[in-house]
N, C-alpha and C positions, 0 to 999 in steps of 0.2 A: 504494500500500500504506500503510496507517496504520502512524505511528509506534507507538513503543512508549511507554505513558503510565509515567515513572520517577516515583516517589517517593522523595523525599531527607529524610533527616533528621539526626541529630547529638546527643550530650551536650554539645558546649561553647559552645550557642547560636546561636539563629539569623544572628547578625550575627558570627560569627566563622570569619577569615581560611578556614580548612579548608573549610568547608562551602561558601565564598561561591567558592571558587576549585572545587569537588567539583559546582555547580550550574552554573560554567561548561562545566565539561568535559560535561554530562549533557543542555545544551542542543544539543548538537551530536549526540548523539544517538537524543534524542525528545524527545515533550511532559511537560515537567516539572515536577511539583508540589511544593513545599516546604513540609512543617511538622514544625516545629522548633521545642526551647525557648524562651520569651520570655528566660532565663538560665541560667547553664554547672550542667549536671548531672553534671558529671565523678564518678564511682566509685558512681554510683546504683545499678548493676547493675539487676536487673529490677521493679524499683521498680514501682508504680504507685500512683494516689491515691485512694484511698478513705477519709479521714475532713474532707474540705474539696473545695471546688466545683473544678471546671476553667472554663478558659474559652479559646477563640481568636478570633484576628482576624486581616483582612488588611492585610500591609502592604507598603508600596511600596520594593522595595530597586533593585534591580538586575536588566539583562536582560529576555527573554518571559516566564518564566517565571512562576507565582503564588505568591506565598508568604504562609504564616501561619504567626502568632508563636501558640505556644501555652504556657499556663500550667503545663504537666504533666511529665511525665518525660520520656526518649528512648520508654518503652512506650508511655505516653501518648498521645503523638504519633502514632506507629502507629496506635494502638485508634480514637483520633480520627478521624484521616485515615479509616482502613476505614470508619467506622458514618456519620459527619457532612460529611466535606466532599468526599471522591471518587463521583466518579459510575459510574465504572464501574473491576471492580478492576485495581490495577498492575500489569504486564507485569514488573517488577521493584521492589525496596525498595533501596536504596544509603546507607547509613549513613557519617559524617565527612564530611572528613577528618580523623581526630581528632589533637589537638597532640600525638603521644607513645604511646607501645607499646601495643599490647592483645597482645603475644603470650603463650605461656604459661599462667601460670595470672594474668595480668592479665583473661585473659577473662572470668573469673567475675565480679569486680568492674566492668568495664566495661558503662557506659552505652550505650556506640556499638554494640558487639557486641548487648546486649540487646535493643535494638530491631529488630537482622537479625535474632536470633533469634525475635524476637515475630511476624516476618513469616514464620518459617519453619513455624510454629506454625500458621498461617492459610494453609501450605499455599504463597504467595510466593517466589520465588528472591529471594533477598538474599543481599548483602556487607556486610563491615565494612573500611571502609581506616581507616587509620591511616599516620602518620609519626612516624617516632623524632625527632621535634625538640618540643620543648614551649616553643618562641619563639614571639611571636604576628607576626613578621617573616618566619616561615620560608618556604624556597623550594617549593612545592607541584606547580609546574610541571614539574621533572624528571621525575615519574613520569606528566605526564599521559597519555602514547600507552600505555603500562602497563595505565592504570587504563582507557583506554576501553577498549583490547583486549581487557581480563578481563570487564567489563561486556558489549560483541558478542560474547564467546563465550559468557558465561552464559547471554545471553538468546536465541542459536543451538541451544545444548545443556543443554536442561532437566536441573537434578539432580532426582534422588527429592527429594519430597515432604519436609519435614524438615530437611532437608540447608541450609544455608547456607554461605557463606565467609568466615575471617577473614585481610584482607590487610593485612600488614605491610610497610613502606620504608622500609628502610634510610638513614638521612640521609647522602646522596650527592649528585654532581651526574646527568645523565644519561649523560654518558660512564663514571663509573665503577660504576655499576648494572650488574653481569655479568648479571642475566636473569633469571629466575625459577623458584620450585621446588616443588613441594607435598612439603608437610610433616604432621610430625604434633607437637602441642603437645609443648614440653619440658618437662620435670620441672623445677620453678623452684619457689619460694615465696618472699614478703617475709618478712626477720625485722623483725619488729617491735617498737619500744620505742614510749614513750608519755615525753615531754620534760617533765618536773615544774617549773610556773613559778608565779608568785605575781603576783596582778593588785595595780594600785595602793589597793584597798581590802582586800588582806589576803587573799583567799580563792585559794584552789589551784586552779588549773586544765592541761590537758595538753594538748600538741601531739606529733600524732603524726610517728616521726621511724624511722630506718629504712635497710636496703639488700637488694638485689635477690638471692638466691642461687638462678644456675644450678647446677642441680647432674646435669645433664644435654649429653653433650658428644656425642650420638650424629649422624653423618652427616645422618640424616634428622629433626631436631631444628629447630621454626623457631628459635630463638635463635641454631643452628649457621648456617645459612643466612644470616641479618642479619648474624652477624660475617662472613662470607664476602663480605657483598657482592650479595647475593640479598634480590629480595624473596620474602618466606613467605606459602604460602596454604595454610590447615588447612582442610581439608571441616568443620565441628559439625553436631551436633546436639544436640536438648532433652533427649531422653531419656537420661535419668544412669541408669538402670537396670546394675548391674553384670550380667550377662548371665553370664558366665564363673563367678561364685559364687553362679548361683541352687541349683544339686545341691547344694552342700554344705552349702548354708545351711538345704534341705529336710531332710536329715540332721541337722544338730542343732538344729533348731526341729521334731523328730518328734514333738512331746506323746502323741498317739494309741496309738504306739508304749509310750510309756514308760506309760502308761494300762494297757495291754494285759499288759506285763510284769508289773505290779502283780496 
């Protein structure tokens, strides 16, 4: 039986720890292709490059696997791989393992998630993993039976069309990882300042600076989960369509109506 052809990719570059440890575990797997930023795309979200060239190449890292270093975004990557260097399409897309949370509303700004989603778009089962540790030392290996698990059942039990997964872990060892849970994103948002500093030739400049407010404590919550000791797995999807406020919104966008009363 033919393996399954994975594609791996990442925002925090192709030579870094998460991904180089995400490509080990994916060799055990199937036959695995890598492409992945030539450098860290961290918080691109679904970026893509359209006023400047792309380019890729291959290069020689580590393992069976092939890999190319590409000039582009995490989407990039994706659109790339799809149209120019894959021969026939992936069985799956596997994004990170990126250094640090994508849960919540981290999702939208993330690069890693972006790129499952750009696969889910073109119709691909894809994940995003992530680990709550942003060391470039961290231990990646606790979660690996985890992360293969979720990848053979994915590629077991096809989701709709659409659909991807964002998995989050807990920075734990593997004994105290209690197991796993689907969830639904929490009600979270950055507050956000902007750090007012002055460069050695006078001119102002800002760094941005900040903390994380959960403001969502519900059972079925991935943030609740993480603190618990669980890794999180949200089903997404692209379509942001509010679904629930289309009647009302037909109600007071009536022009015709109000035409008519006239």
């Amino acid at each position: 039986m033919e393996r399954p052809l994975i594609l791996v990719t990442n925002d925090d570059g192709i030579t870094a720890p998460g991904i180089r440890n995400l490509v080990n575990f994916m060799n055990e797997i199937g036959e695995v292709i890598v492409v992945a930023p030539d450098s860290p795309q961290s918080g691109k979200g679904h970026a893509i490059t359209i006023n400047s060239t792309l380019s890729y190449e291959e290069v020689n890292l580590d393992g069976p696997q092939t890999d190319f270093s590409c000039s582009g975004t995490p989407v990039d990557c994706v659109k790339m791989a799809l149209d120019k260097i894959l021969t026939r399409r992936p069985d799956i897309v596997v994004s990170g393992i990126n250094h640090g949370a994508n849960s919540s509303i981290n999702v939208i700004y993330s690069g890693t998630m972006s790129a499952a989603v750009e696969a889910g778009v073109e119709g691909i089962p894809a994940i995003g993993f992530s680990l709550l540790d942003f060391s470039w030392e961290a231990d990646f290996t606790q979660a690996k039976e985890y992360i293969q698990n979720i990848v053979k059942r994915t590629l077991e039990n096809p989701m709709p069309k659409g659909i991807v997964l964002n998995v989050n872990i807990p920075k734990l060892s593997a004994e105290e990882i209690k197991g796993v849970k689907v969830c639904k994103q929490a009600h979270a948002k950055w507050e956000e300042s902007f750090d007012e500093r002055v460069n050695p030739h006078g001119k102002k400049y800002y760094w941005l600076t900040g903390y994380f407010n959960n403001m969502d404590e519900s059972e079925d919550a991935d943030e609740t989960a993480l603190a618990n000791g669980y890794i999180s797995i949200v089903p997404v999807k692209f379509d942001l369509t509010a679904y629930e406020y289309m009647k009302t919104l037909e109600d007071v966008m009536a022009f015709d109506s109000v035409k008519e009363a006239k």
